[in-house]
C-alpha positions, 0 to 999 in steps of 0.5 A, spaced: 485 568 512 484 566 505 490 569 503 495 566 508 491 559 506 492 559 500 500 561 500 501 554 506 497 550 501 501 553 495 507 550 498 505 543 497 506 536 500 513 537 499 515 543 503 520 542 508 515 544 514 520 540 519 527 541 519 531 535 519 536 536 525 543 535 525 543 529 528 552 528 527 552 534 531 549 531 537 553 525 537 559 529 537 557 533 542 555 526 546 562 524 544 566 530 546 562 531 554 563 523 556 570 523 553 571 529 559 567 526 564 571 520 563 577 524 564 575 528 570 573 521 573 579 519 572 582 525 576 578 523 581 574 529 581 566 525 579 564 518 580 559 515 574 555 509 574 556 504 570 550 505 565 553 513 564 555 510 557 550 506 554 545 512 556 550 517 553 550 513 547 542 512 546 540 519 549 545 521 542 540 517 537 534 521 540 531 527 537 529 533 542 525 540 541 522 543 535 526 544 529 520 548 525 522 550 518 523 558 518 519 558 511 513 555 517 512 562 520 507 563 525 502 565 520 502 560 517 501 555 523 496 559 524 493 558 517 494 551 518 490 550 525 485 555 521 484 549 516 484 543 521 479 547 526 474 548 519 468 543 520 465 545 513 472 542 508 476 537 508 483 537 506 486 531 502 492 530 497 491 529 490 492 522 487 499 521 484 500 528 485 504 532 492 498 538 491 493 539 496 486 539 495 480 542 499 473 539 498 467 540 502 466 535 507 459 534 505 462 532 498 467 527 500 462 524 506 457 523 499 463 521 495 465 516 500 458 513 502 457 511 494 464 507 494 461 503 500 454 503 498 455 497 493 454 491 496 457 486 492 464 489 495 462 492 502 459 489 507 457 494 514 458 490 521 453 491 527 459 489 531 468 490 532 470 483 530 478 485 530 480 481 537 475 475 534 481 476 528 486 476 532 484 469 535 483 466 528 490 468 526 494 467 532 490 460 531 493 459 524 500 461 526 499 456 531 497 451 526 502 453 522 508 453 527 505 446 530 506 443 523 514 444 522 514 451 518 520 455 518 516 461 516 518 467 522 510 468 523 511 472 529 504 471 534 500 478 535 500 481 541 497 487 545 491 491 543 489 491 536 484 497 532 481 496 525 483 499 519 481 507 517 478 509 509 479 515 506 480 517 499 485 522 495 483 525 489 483 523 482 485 530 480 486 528 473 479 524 472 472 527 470 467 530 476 474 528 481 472 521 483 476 519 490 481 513 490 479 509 497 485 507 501 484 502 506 490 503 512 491 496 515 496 499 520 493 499 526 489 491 525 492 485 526 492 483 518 497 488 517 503 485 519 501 478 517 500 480 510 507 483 509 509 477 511 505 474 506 506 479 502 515 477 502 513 469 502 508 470 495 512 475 491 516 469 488 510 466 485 509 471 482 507 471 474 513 475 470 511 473 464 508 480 461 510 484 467 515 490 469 517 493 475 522 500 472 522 503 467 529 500 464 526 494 464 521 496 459 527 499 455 531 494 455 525 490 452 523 495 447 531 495 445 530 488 443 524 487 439 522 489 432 517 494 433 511 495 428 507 503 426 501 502 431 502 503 439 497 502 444 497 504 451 492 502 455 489 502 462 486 497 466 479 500 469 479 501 476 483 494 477 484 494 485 477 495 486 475 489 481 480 485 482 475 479 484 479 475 491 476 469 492 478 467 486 485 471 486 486 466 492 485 460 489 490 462 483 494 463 487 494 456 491 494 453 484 501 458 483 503 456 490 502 448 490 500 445 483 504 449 478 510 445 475 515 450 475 514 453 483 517 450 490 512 450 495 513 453 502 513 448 508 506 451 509 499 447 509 495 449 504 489 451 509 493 455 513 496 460 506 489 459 504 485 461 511 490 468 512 490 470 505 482 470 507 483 473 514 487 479 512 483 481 505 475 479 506 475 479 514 479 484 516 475 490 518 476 498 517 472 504 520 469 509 515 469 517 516 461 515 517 463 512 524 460 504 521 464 498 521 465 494 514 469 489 511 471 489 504 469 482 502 470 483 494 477 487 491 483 490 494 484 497 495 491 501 496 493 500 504 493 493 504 500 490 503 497 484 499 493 489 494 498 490 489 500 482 489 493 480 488 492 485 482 499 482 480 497 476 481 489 476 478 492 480 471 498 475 470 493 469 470 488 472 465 495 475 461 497 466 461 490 465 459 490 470 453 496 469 450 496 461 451 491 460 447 495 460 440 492 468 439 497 472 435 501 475 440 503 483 438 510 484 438 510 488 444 506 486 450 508 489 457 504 491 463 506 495 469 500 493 475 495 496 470 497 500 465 499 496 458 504 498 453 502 494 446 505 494 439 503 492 433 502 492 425 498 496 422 495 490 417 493 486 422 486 486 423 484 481 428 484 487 434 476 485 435 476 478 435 482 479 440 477 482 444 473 478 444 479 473 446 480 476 452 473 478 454 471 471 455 476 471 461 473 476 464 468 475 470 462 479 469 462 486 472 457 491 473 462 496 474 
């Protein structure tokens, strides 16, 4: 039984279990059976009802049966149910890696348990608020729609569920932490942050920010560059990402900044959904308790890279500003920093200092 695990899991993420079927091949069919039945009913031989060829065309999009892989043996899919029915580990992926990783469930339980554990970020509720949460922002888009807004907020409707919490493993880090992800999936945050998420994203600060690695060549490419190179990487950024005051950043970015065109939304209402969607929309944890998370973001909500964009390119503005000496290569992407300089400036503690007194203190 370990064997045949082991050579499943050694397949990794990316093996192709299920067959992607030929879906031209269906249609062709579909195409070549009402070409004769078209023909037969011209002869007089069928008759068809009018709906035949618009139930032809949908049934060719549809996919039917198994299209198991041949490399998944039956063997396999015995190993795999092995691993789902086994009470004693949990199986998860690695962090930005397409491996699997095997731990035991007591050691993920107690992995998670220490995340939420912290009370200035998590906060345990006796009680499911999400069609209370529902309500409040279907009374903001309501809101919103009464004052003019063009903005296609869509009012929610049906039944809605909290969010989930799992984590992957950083496999690359001491003692394998767990990244927490968050999915908002099935709430009713999620679809109003992705709009929020397309309505903010032109505000976003630019200034020391990349988004491919062209654009950091491109830079490169451009600046004279000096003998010292330093790459950098944000500390947990997504947890430590402080949200009421990302959120008054970003009213400031929206309706105060002289370069910004302000969308036709009422700041209370921009204000309340990005409060709605981040520090009162709750997730269920694997222990079986509700929570919110009232401080940081984390991966799974699709305001969380926008609010740590939003968050560093603030404090990077604040920094450079401030008639520091710049280095010759200042980039970012999300939270890891490029940085070049020359070997003879000697403020690097100062800058440090610079920099530290614009950020909130934090015990993590």
């Amino acid at each position: 039984a370990i064997t045949r695990s082991r050579k499943l899991l050694n397949y990794g993420l990316n093996c192709p279990i299920v067959s992607k079927p030929k879906s031209h091949s269906k249609r062709v069919e579909i195409e070549v059976l009402l070409a004769e039945i078209q023909r037969l009913e011209c002869s007089g031989k069928v008759t068809t009802k009018e709906s035949l060829q618009a139930e032809l065309i949908a049934e060719s999009n549809k996919t039917r049966g198994k299209f198991m892989s041949k490399i998944f043996t039956r063997e396999l899919q015995k190993a795999a149910k092995e691993l789902r029915e086994n009470s004693e580990i949990i199986v998860r992926r690695a962090d930005k890696s397409s491996v699997y990783v095997i731990l035991k469930k007591e050691d993920y339980m107690n992995k998670l348990e220490s995340i939420l554990s912290d009370p200035s970020k998590f906060r345990m509720l006796q009680r499911n608020p999400t069609e209370t949460l529902k309500k409040k922002i279907n009374r903001t888009i309501k809101n919103i729609k009464i004052s003019g807004s063009k903005f296609p907020f869509k009012k929610l409707i049906g039944e809605y569920k909290p969010g989930y919490l799992y984590g992957n493993v950083k496999t690359h880090k001491a003692e394998y932490p767990l990244r927490p992800i968050i999915s908002q999936i099935p709430s009713p945050a999620y679809q109003v942050a992705k709009d929020l998420n397309e309505l903010l994203k032109p505000y976003l600060p630019r200034n020391y920010s990349v988004k491919s690695a062209k654009e950091f060549i491109d830079i490169l490419s451009m600046k004279k560059l000096g003998n010292v190179i330093a790459s950098l990487d944000v500390e947990s950024l997504f947890t430590n990402v402080p949200v009421g005051e990302t959120i008054n950043i970003i009213m400031d970015r929206v309706y105060r900044h002289e370069d910004n065109i302000p969308p036709d939304i009422q700041e209370p209402d921009l204000r309340s959904l990005l409060k709605l969607c981040t520090q009162e929309s709750p997730f269920i944890a694997p222990n079986g308790h509700l929570y919110v998370q009232e401080d940081g973001v984390t991966m799974g909500s699709p305001l969380g890279v926008l609010f740590a964009e939003m968050y560093m390119g603030h404090l990077e503005e604040m920094v450079f500003k401030d008639k520091v000496e710049k280095p010759n290569v200042y980039t970012r992407y999300i939270d890891d920093i490029f940085i070049n300089a020359n070997k003879h400036r000697r403020d690097n503690g100062s800058k440090a200092s610079h920099c530290r007194k614009f950020v909130p203190e934090n015990d993590d």
